[in-house]
Backbone as numpy.savetxt, mean C-alpha at the origin, in Angstrom:
# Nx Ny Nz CAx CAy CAz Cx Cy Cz
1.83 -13.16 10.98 0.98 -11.98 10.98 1.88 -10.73 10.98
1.77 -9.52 9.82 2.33 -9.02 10.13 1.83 -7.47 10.30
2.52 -6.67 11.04 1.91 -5.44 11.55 1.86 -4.43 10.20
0.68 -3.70 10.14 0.77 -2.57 8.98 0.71 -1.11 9.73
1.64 -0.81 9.17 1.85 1.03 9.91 2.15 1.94 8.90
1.44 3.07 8.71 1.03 4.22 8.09 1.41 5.29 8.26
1.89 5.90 7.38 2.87 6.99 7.48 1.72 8.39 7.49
2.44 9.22 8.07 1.62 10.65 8.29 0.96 11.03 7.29
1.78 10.82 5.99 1.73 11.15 4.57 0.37 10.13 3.93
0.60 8.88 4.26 -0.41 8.01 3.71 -1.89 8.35 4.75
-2.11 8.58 6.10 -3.44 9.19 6.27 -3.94 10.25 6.03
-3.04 11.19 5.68 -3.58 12.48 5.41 -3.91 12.43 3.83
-3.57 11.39 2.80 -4.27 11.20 1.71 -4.91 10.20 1.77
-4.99 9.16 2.34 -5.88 8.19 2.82 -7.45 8.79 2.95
-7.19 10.04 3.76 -8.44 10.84 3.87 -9.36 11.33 2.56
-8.50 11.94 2.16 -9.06 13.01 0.92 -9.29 11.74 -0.31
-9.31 10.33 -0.26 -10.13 9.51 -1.19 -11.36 9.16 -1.44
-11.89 8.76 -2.59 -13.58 8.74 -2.48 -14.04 7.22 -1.83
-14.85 7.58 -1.27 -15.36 6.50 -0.52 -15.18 4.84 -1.08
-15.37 4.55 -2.07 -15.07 3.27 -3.08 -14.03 3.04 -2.39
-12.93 4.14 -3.18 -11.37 3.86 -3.27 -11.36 3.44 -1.28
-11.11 4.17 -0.34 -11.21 4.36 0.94 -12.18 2.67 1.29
-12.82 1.89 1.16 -13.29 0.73 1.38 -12.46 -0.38 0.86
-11.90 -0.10 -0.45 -10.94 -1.12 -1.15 -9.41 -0.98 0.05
-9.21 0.48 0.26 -7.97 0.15 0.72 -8.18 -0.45 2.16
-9.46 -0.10 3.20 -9.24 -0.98 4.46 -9.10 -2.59 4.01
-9.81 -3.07 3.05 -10.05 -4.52 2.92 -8.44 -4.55 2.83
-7.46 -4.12 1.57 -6.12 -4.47 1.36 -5.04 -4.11 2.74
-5.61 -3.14 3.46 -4.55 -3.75 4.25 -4.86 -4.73 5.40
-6.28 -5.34 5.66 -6.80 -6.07 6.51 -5.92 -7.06 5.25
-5.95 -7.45 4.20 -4.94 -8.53 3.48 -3.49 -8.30 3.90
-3.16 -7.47 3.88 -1.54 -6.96 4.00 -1.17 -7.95 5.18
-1.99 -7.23 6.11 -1.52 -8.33 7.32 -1.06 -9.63 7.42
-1.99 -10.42 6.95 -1.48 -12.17 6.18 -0.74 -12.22 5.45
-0.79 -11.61 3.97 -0.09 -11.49 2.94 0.57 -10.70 2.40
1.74 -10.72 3.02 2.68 -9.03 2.50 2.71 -8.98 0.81
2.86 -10.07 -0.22 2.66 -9.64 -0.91 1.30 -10.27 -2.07
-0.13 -9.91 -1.87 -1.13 -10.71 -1.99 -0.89 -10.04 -3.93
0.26 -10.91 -4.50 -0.06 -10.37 -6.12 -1.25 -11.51 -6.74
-1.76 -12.53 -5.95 -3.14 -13.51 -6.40 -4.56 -12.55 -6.60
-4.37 -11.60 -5.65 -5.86 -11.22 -5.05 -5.66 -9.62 -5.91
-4.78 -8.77 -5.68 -4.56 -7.93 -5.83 -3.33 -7.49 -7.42
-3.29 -6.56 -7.89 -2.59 -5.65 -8.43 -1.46 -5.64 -7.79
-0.52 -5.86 -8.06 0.67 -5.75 -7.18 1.99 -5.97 -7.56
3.29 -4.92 -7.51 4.13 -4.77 -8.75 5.44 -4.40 -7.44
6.49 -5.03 -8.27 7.87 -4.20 -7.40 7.86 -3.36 -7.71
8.78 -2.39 -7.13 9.40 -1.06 -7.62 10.49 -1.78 -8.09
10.75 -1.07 -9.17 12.52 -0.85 -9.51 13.44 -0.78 -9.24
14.20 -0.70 -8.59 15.51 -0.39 -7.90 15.27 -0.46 -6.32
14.08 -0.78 -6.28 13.86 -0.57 -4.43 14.39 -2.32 -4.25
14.66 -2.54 -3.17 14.49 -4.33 -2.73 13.23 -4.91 -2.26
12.37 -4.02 -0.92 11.78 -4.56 -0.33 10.44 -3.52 -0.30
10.25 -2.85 -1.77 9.00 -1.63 -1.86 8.27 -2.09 -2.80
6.97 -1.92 -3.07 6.16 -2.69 -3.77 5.14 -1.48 -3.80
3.69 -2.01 -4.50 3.20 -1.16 -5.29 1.65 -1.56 -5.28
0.53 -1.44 -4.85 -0.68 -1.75 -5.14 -1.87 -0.98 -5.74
-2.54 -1.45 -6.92 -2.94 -0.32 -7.65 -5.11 -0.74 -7.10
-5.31 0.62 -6.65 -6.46 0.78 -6.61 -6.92 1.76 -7.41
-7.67 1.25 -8.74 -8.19 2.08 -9.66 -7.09 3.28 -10.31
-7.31 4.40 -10.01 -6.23 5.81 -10.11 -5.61 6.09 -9.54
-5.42 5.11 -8.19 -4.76 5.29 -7.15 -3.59 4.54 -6.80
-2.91 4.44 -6.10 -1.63 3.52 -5.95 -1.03 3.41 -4.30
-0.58 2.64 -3.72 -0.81 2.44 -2.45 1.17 1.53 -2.33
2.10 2.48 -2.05 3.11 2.99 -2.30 3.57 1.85 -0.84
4.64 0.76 -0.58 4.56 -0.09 0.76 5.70 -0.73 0.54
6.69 -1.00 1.92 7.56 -1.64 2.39 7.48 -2.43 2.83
7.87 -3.72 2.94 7.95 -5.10 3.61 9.34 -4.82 4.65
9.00 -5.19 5.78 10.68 -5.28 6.94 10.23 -6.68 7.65
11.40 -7.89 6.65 10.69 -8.98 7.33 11.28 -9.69 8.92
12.20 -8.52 9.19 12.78 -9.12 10.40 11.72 -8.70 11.38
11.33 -7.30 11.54 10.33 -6.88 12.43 8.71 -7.06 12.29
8.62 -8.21 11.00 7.13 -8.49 10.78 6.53 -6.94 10.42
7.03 -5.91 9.78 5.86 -5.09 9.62 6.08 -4.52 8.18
4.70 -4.06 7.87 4.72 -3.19 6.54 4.10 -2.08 6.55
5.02 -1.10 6.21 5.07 -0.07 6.69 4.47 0.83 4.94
3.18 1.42 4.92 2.70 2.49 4.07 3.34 3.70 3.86
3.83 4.01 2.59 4.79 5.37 2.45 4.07 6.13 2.01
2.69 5.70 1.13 2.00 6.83 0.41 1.21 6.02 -0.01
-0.12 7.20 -0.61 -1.43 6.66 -1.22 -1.68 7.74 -2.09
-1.38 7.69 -3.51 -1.73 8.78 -4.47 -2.49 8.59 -5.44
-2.49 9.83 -6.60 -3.25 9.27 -7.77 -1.98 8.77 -8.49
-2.29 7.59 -9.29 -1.16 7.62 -10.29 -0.10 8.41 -10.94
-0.92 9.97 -11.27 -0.13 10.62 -11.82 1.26 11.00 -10.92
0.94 11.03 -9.35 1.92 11.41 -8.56 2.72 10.63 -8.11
2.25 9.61 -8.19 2.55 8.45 -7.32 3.94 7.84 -7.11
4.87 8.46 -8.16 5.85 7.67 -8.25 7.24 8.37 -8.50
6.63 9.96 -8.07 7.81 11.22 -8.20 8.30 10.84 -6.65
């Protein structure tokens, strides 16, 4: 089981999503928890050059996440629209 923790940055846009989007993402990280990386169920892509950062796409949105598998947790860096998502 592993712990999901949210960066200042990811609730304060977490907020400003439309309700849809904001229901999809509690369900994914109620998944996160079991499955750090659920690419069966979900959209779900490495980053590039990162090792342990990954990528989950909700609709226009993108849900920006670290795996740390010594401390069991995954840690949320961001939740944007696509267009931003990846500056």
């Amino acid at each position: 089981m592993y712990r999901v923790i949210l960066s200042t940055q990811a609730i304060k846009h977490g907020r400003k999503l439309p309700k849809y989007t904001k229901d999809k993402l509690k369900t994914i990280l109620k998944t996160l928890e079991e499955y750090p990386i659920p690419a069966t169920k979900y959209d779900v892509k490495k980053i590039k050059g990162e090792e342990f950062t990954y990528r989950i796409r909700i609709g226009k949105y993108r849900v920006i996440y670290e795996i740390n598998e010594e401390k069991k947790e995954i840690r949320i860096l961001g939740i944007s629209h696509r267009k931003k998502a990846y500056k």
